[in-house]
C-alpha positions in Angstrom: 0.0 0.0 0.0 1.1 3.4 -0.5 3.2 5.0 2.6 2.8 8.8 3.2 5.8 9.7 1.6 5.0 8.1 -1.6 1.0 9.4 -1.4 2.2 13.0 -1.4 4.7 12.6 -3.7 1.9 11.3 -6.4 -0.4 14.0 -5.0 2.3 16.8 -5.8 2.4 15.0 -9.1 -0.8 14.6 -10.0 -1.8 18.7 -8.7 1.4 20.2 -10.7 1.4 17.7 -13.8 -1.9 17.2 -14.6 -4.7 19.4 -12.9 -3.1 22.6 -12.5 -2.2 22.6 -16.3 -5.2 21.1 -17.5 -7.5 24.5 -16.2 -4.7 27.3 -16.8 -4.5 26.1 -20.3 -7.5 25.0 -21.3 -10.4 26.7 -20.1 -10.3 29.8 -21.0 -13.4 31.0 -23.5 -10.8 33.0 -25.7 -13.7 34.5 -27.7 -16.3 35.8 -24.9 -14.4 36.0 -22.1 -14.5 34.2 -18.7 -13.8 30.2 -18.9 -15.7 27.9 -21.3 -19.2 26.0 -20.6 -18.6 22.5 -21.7 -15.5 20.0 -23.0 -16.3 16.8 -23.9 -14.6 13.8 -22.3 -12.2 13.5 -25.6 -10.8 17.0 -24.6 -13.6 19.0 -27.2 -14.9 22.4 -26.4 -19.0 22.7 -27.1 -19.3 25.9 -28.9 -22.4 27.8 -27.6 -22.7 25.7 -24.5 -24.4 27.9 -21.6 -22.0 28.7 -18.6 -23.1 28.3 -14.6 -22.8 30.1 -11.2 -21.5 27.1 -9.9 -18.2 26.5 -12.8 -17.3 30.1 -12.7 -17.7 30.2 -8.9 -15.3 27.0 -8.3 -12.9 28.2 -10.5 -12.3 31.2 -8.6 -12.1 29.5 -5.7 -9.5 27.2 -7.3 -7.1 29.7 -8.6 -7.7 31.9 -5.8 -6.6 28.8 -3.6 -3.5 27.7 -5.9 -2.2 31.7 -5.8 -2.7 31.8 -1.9 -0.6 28.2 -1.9 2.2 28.7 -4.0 2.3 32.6 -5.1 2.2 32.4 -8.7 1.1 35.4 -10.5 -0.1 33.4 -13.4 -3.2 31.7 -10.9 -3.6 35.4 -9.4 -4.3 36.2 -12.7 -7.2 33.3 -14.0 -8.4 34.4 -10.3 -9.5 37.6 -11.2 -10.5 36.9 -14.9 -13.2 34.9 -13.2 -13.8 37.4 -10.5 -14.1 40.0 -13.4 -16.5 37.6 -15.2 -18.5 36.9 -11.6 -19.4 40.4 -11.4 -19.8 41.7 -14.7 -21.8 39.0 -15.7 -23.3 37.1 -13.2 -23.9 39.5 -10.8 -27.6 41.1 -10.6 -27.0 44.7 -9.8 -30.7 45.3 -10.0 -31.4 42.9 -6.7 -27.9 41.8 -5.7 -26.6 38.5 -5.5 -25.6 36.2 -8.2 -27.7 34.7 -10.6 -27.4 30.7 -11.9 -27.2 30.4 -15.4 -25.7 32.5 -18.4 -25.6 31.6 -22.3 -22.4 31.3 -23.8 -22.0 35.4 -24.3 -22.9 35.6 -21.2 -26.8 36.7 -21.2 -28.9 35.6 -18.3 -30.8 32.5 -19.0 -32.3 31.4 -15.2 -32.3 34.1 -12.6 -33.1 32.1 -9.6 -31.1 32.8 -6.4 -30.5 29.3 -5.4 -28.4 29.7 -2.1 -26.2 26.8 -2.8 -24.7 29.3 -5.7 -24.9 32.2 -3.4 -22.8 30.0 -1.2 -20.4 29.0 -3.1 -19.5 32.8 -4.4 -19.2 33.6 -0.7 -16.6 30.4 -0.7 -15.0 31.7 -3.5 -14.7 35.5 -2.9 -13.6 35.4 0.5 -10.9 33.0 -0.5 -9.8 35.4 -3.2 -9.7 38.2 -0.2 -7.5 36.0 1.5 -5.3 35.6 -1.1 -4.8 39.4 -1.8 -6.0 41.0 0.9 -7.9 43.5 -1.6 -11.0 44.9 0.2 -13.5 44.4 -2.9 -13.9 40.5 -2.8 -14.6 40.6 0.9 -17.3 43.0 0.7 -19.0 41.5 -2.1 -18.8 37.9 0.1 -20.1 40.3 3.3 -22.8 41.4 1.0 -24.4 37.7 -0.1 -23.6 36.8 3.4 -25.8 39.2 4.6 -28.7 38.9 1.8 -28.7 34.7 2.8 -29.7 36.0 6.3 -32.4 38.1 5.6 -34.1 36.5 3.1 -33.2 32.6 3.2 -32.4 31.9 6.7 -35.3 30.2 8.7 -36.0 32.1 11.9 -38.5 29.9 12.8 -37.2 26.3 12.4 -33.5 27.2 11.6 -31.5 26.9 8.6 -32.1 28.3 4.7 -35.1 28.0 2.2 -33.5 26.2 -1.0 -33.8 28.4 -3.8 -35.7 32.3 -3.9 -36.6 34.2 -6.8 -34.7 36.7 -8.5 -35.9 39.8 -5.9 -35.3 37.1 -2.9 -39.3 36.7 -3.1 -40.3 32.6 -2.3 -39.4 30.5 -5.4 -42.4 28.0 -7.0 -39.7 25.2 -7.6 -37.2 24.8 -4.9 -34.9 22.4 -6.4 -31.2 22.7 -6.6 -31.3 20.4 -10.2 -33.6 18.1 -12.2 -32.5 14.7 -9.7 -33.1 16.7 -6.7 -36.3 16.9 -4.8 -38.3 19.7 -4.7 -38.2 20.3 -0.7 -37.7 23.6 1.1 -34.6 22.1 2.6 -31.8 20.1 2.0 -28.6 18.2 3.5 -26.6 19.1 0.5 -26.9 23.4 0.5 -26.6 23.1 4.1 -23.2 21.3 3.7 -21.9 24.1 1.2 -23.7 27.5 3.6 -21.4 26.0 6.5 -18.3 25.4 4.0 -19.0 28.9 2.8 -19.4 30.5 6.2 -16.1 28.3 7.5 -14.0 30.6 5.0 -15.7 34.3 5.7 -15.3 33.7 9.5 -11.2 33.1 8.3 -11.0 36.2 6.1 -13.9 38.0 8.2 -14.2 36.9 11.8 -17.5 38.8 12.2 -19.3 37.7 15.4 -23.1 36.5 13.2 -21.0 34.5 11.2 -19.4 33.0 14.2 -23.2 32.7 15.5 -24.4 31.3 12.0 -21.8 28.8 11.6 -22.1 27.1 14.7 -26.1 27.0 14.5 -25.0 25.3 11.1 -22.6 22.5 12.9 -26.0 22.1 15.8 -28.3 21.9 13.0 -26.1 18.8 11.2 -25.8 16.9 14.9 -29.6 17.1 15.8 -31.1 17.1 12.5 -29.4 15.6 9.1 -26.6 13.3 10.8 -29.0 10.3 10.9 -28.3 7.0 13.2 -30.4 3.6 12.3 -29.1 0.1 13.1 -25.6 1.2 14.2 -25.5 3.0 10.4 -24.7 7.0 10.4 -25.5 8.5 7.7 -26.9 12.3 5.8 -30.1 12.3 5.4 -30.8 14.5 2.1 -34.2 16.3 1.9 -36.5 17.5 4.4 -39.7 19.5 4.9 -39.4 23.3 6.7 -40.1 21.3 10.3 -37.1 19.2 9.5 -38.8 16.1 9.0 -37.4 14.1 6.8 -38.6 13.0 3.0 -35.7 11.2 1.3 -34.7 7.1 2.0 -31.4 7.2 -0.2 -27.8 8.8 1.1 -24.9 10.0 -0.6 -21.4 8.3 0.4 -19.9 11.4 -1.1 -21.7 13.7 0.7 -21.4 11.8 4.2 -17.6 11.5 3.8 -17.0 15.1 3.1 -18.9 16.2 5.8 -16.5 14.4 7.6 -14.0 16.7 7.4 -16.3 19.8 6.2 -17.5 19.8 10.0 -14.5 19.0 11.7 -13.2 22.2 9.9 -15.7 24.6 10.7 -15.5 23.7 14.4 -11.6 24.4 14.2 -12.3 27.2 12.5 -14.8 28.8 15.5 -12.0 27.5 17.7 -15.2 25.8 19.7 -13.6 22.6 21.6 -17.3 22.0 22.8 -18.3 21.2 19.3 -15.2 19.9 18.0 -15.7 17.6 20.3 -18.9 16.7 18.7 -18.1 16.5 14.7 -15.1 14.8 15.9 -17.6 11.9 17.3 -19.7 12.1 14.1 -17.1 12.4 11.7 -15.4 8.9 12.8 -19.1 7.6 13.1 -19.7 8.4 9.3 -16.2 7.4 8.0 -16.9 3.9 10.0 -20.1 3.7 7.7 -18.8 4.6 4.7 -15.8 2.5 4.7 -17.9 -0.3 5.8 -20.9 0.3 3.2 -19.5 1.5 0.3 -15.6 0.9 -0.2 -14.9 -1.5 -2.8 -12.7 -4.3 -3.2 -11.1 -2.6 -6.0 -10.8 0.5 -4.0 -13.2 2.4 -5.2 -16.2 4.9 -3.5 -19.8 4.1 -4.6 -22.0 6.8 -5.1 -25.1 6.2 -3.1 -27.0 4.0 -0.3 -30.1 3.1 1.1 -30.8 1.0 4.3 -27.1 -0.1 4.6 -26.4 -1.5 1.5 -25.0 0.5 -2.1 -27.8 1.2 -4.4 -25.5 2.7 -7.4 -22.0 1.2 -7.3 -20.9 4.1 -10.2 -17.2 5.9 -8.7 -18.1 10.0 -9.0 -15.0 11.9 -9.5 -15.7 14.1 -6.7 -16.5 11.4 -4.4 -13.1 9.8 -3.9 -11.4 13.3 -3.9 -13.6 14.0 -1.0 -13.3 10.7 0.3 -9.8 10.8 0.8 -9.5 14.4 2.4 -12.4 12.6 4.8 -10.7 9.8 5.6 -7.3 11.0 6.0 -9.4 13.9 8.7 -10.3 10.8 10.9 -7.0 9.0 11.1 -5.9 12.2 12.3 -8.7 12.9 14.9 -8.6 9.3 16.0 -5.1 7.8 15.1 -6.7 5.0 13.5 -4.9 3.3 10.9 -7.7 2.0 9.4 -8.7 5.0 7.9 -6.1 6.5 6.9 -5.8 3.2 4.6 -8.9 3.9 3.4 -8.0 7.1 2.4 -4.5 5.6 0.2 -6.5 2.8 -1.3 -9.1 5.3 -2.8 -6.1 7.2 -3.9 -4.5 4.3 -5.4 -8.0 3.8 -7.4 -7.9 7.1 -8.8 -4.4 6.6 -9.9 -5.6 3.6 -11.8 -9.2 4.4 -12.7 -10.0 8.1 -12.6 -7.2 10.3 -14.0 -7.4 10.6 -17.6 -3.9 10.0 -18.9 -4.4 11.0 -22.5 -6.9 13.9 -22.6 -5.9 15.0 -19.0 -7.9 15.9 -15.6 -10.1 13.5 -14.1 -12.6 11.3 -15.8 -16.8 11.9 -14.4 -17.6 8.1 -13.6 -16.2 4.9 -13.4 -19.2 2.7 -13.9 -19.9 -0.3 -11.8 -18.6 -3.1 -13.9 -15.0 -1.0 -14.3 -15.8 0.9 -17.4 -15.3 4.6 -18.0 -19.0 6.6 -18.5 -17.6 8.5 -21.6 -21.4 10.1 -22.1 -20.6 12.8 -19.2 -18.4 15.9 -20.3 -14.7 16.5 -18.6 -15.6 19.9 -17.9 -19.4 21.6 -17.4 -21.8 23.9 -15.2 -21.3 20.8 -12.7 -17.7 19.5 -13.1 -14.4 22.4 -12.3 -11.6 21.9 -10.4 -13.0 22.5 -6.9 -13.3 18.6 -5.6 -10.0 17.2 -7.1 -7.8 20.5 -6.7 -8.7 20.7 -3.2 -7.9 17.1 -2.2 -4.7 18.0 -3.2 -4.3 20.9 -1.5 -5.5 19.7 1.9 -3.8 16.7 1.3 -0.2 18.4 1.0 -0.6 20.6 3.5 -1.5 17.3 5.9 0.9 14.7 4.8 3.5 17.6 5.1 2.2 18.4 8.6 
């Protein structure tokens, strides 16, 4: 099995030879500014195809992250070309906020104000800010941050309405995509408002956020951190009382909580509820690696009732799974997770990184096979998930 040396070694690799080269190079939309909409998995870039909140958003994270990492002033630069794009573009000056979905000149084609995109431009801007220390980023962050609170949050029953319309008015569909159920609440945006918040409370260490983030980590223990048969898993969707409506789980999702939790604790510097992801994050890595780690090494993609209902490997799930993992061995000192965390790593070595186009292939499919319908690069697949492992990971296996 890989030894720690030897896993950050083919980390570095993989982050400096593949990934980071991949997005500097090629996904820049030369002719209408920004970054492109769509490659397919052969490496070809779909003319005309529509460009999302959620792309443009993560790729300013990303390069924002790299230039805060290793100082390069060529990152610093795709940083701002998609902070430039962000606000000239997606930006609603009219209403404020960000909207979801623009055509490939950049037009708006779906105006919605779905707070998972909200969230992840706070994510992104506020890492920018803490890149550069330039006042503009932060502000803009400070000023989603504080349209989420008064028109998404929940006063009553805690947490955030799904999606709003354009003017922050309550939305008629409330779903976050087409698979998604159409609930006023959900595990997943919940997940990416406390990733969000995690990061302005480092660049902005405002005493609401410090208030909203750890109502988020209470609201994960008593309500979507699930227990049944000695399982733990994320529940997905619920009603506005919290109740729940979904069966299924995503192994993705409960593994990346994992260490999503464990950072925002740190970040509050709240022992008390450290204390508590800490308990929950080795409770969900003990039912991950027991449900849905396979013999190949390999994460499947989701459960119901303790067993794996879709043995297909995401892309983004073994990146997260290995950043989860590896947070566990840490908190714990259990070896058992931390080779969980190098097996995964040595399937993505073998299964997942594209050698011949570059980046990271969508799916492996259950029987082994590469899903070569789903695109290498689109409004749901940037470099956020991958680019990130590696990042965390470095900075741990150097540690």
């Amino acid at each position: 099995m890989t030894s720690p040396t030897d896993l950050r070694k083919a980390i570095e690799a993989e982050l400096y030879g593949n990934l980071l080269p991949f997005w500097r190079s090629r996904s820049l939309d030369t002719d209408h500014g920004g970054f492109i909409g769509e490659m397919s998995n052969a490496g070809q870039v779909r003319a005309g195809a529509d460009k999302g909140l959620i792309l443009n958003s993560r790729v300013l994270w990303t390069f924002s992250a790299v230039y805060r990492e290793l100082g390069d002033d060529g990152d610093l630069a795709l940083a701002q070309r998609a902070y430039r794009y962000l606000l000239d573009r997606f930006a609603d000056r009219d209403h404020g906020g960000f909207l979801w979905l623009l055509d490939s000149e950049g037009r708006p084609l779906e105006d919605t104000k779905k707070i998972y995109g909200q969230a992840f431009c706070i994510y992104a801007l506020s890492e920018l800010y803490l890149a550069t220390g330039k006042a503009g980023p932060l502000e803009e962050a400070q000023a989603v941050f504080d349209l989420i609170e008064l028109y998404a949050r929940d006063d009553e029953y805690g947490g955030y309405i799904e999606s709003l319309s354009r003017d922050w008015s309550p939305a008629g569909d409330l779903r976050l995509s087409d698979k998604d159920m159409d609930t006023p609440k959900s595990m997943n945006n919940h997940l990416h408002v406390l990733e969000a918040y995690a990061n302005l409370y480092r660049a902005w260490p405002d005493r609401k956020v410090a208030e909203r983030l750890g109502e988020l980590i209470d609201l994960f223990d008593r309500h979507i951190v699930g227990e049944d048969d000695g399982r733990c898993h994320l529940h997905h969707f619920f009603d506005k009382q919290w109740s729940v409506c979904s069966e299924t789980y995503s192994y993705g999702h409960d593994i990346e909580a994992a260490w999503l939790l464990a950072e925002a604790a740190e970040v509050l510097g709240d022992e008390s509820r450290q204390a508590v992801v800490h308990r929950r994050a080795e409770q969900l890595a003990r039912s991950v690696l027991a449900e849905a780690v396979d013999a190949d090494g390999g994460l499947a993609y989701e459960g119901r009732d303790g067993r794996v209902i879709d043995p297909s490997r995401e892309w983004w799930c073994q990146a997260e799974a290995i950043v989860g993992f590896w947070q566990v061995y840490a908190s714990t000192g259990r070896e058992v997770f931390a080779d969980a965390a190098r097996t995964i790593w040595d399937f993505i070595d073998k299964r997942v990184i594209d050698r011949e186009n570059g980046e990271w292939f969508w799916r492996v499919l259950g029987d082994g096979s590469i899903d070569e319908s789903e695109p290498k690069v689109s409004e749901w697949k940037g470099p956020y998930h991958n680019t990130r492992m590696c990042l965390e990971m470095l900075r741990r296996l150097k540690a």
